[in-house]
VOTIZA-426471 format. One record per residue (C-alpha): residue number from 1; x, y, z; residue in one letter. Coordinates in Angstrom, 3 decimals, padded with zeros to 6 digits. Example, Ala and Ser with C-alpha at 12.3 -4.5 7.8 and 13.67 -1.06 7.14 Angstrom:
1  012.300  -004.500  007.800  A .
2  013.670  -001.060  007.140  S .
***
This chain:
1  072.030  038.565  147.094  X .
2  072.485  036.985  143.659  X .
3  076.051  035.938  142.281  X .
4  075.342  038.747  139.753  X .
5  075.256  041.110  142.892  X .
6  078.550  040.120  143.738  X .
7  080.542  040.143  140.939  X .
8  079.263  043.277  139.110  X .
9  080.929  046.646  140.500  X .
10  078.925  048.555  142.985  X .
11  077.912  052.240  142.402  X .
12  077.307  053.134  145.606  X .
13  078.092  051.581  149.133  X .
14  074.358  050.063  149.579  X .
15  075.036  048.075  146.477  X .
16  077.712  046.280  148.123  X .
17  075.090  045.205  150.919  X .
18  071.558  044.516  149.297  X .
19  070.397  043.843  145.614  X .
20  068.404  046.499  144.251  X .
21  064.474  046.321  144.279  X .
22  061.552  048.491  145.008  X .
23  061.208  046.709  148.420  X .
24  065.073  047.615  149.386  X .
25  065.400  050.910  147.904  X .
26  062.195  052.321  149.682  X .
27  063.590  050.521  152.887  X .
28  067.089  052.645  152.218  X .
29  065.226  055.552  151.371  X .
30  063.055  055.386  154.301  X .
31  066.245  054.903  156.858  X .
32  067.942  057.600  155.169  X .
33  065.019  059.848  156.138  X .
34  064.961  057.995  159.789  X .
35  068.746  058.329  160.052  X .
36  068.295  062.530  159.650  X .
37  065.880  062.483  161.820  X .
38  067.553  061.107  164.127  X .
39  070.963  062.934  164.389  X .
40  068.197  066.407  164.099  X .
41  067.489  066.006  167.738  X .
42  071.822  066.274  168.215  X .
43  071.299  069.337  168.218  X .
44  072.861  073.126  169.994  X .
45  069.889  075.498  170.113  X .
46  071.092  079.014  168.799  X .
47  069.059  081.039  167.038  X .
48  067.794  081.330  164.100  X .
49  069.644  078.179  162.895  X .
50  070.449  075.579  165.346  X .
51  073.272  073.439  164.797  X .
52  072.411  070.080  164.333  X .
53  073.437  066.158  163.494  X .
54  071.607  066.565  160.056  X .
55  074.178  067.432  158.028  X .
56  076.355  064.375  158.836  X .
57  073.482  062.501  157.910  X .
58  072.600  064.113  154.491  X .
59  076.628  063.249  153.548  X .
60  076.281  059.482  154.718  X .
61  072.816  059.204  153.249  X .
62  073.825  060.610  149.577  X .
63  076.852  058.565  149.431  X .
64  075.052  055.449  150.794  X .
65  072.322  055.538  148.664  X .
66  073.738  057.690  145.460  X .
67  071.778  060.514  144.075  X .
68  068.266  059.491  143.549  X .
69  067.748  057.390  146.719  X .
70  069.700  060.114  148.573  X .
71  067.808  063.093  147.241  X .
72  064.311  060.865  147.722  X .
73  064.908  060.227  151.787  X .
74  065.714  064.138  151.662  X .
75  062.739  064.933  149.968  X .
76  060.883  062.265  152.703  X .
77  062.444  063.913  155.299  X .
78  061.296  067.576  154.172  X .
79  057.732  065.763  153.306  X .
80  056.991  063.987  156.186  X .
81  058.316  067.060  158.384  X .
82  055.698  069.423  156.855  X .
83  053.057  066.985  157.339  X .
84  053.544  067.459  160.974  X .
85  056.274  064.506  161.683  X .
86  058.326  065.700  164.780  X .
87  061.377  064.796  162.728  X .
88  063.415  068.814  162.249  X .
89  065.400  069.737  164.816  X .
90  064.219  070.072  168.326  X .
91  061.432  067.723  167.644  X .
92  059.771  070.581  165.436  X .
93  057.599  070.240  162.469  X .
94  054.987  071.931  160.179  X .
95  055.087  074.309  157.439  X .
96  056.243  077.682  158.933  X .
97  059.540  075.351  160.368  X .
98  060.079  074.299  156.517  X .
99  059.848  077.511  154.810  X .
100  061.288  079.698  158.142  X .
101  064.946  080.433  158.379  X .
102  066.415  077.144  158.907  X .
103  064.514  076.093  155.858  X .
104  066.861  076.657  152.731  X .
105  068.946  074.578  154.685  X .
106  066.863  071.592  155.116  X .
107  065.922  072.322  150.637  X .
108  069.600  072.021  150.583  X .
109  069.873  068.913  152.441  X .
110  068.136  067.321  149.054  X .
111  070.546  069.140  146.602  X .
112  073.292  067.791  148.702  X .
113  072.392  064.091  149.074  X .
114  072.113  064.303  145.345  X .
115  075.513  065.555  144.919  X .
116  077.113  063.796  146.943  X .
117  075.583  060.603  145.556  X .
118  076.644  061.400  142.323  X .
119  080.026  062.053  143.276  X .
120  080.231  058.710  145.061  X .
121  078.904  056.483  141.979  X .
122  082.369  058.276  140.505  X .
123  084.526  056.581  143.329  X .
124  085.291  059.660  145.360  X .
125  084.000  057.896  148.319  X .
126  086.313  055.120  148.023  X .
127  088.838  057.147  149.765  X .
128  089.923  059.742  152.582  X .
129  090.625  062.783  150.456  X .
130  088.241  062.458  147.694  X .
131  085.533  061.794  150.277  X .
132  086.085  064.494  152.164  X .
133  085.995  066.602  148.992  X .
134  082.616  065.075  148.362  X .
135  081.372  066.128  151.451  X .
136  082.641  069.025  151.577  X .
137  081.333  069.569  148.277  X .
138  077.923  068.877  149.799  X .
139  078.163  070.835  152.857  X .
140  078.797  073.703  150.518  X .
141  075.862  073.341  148.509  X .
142  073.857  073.241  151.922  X .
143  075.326  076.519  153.310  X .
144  075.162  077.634  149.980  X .
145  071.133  077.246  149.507  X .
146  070.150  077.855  153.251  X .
147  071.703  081.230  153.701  X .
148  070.344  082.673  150.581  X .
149  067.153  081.139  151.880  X .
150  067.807  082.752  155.537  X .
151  068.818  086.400  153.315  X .
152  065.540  086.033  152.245  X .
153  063.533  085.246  155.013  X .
154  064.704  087.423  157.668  X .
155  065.528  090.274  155.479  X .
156  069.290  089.957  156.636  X .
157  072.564  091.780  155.566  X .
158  075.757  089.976  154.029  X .
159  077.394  090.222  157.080  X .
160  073.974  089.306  159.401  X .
161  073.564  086.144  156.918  X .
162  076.714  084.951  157.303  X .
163  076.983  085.532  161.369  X .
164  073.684  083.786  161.676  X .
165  073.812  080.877  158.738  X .
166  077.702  080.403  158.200  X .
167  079.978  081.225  160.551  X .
168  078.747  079.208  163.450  X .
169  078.815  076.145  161.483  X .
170  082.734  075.753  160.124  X .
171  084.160  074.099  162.158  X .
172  081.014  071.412  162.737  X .
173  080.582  071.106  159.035  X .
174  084.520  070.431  158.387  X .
175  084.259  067.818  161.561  X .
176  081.457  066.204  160.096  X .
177  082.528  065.692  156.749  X .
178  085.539  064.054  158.101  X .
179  083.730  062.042  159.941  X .
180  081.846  060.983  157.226  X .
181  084.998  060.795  155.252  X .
182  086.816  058.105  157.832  X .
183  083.523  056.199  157.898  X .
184  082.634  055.369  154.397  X .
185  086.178  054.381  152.883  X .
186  086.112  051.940  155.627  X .
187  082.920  050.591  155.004  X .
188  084.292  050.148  151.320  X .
189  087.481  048.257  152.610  X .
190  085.234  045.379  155.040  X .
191  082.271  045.464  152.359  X .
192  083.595  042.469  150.584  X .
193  084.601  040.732  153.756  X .
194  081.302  041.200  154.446  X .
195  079.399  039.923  151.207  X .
196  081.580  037.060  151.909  X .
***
């Protein structure tokens, strides 16, 4: 890391850790994409969404990496998922798993990270409440674009939609974004410990 690394302000909690270059930011990118792939296989089979670790990831990821880097591993993810990567949830993958009913939500997932990134190069990540807004904020715009998405696709009702793409995921999405909320402030208080 140079002394310029240091003393200039960071955006977004990877620039606290690692000076920007093509060689890092494709490495973040490409853990961001490993990370949600990851927490996809935490997953509760119901049908026709299952609930999964990948939201959690999506809100780290974006405020990690900010918006481009964020919405680039979700657009990886998504990618290398289609190209037959067992990476979705439940080890799936392929085409008719990106564009079935769980779909929107994974399109989200790269409207998100992007959000959320943005909102973190403003400092909302810095602490409790205005990262859990952030995230929040995020798991909105997930919900948001994956039941219209799951409307679509199945044909559904209001009330059908938001039985099968909303309601079962409340309480997990408010957990997770305060999860995500205790995490990153933290990581901001020890980063310059750290750099040290």
């Amino acid at each position: 890391m140079t002394s310029a690394t240091l003393t200039a302000r960071p955006r977004v909690l990877a620039d606290a850790f690692v000076s920007s270059s093509a060689i890092t930011n494709t490495a973040l990118v490409v853990g961001g994409t490993a990370l949600t792939a990851v927490l996809a296989q935490v997953s509760i089979p119901i049908w026709p969404v299952p609930i999964t670790g990948q939201t959690l990831a999506v809100l780290l990821v974006g405020s990690t990496l900010g918006p481009v880097r964020g919405a680039l591993s979700m657009v990886l993810y998504w990618t290398a998922g289609v190209a037959g990567a067992p990476i979705f949830s439940e080890a799936s993958s392929g085409l008719s798993t990106a564009m079935g009913p769980s779909g929107g939500y994974i399109v989200g997932f790269i409207a998100a990270a992007y959000l959320v990134g943005k909102l973190s190069q403003r400092s909302w990540d810095r602490k409790f409440v205005g990262a859990a807004l952030a995230f929040l904020a995020g798991t909105i715009v997930t919900f948001a674009i994956g039941m219209v998405w799951l409307a679509v696709s199945l044909g559904a009702s209001l009330q059908q939609t938001l039985e099968w793409g909303l309601y079962p995921f409340i309480i997990g999405g408010i957990i997770k974004a305060g999860i995500a909320a205790a995490v990153i402030p933290t990581l901001w208080r020890i980063a310059p410990k750290l750099q040290k």
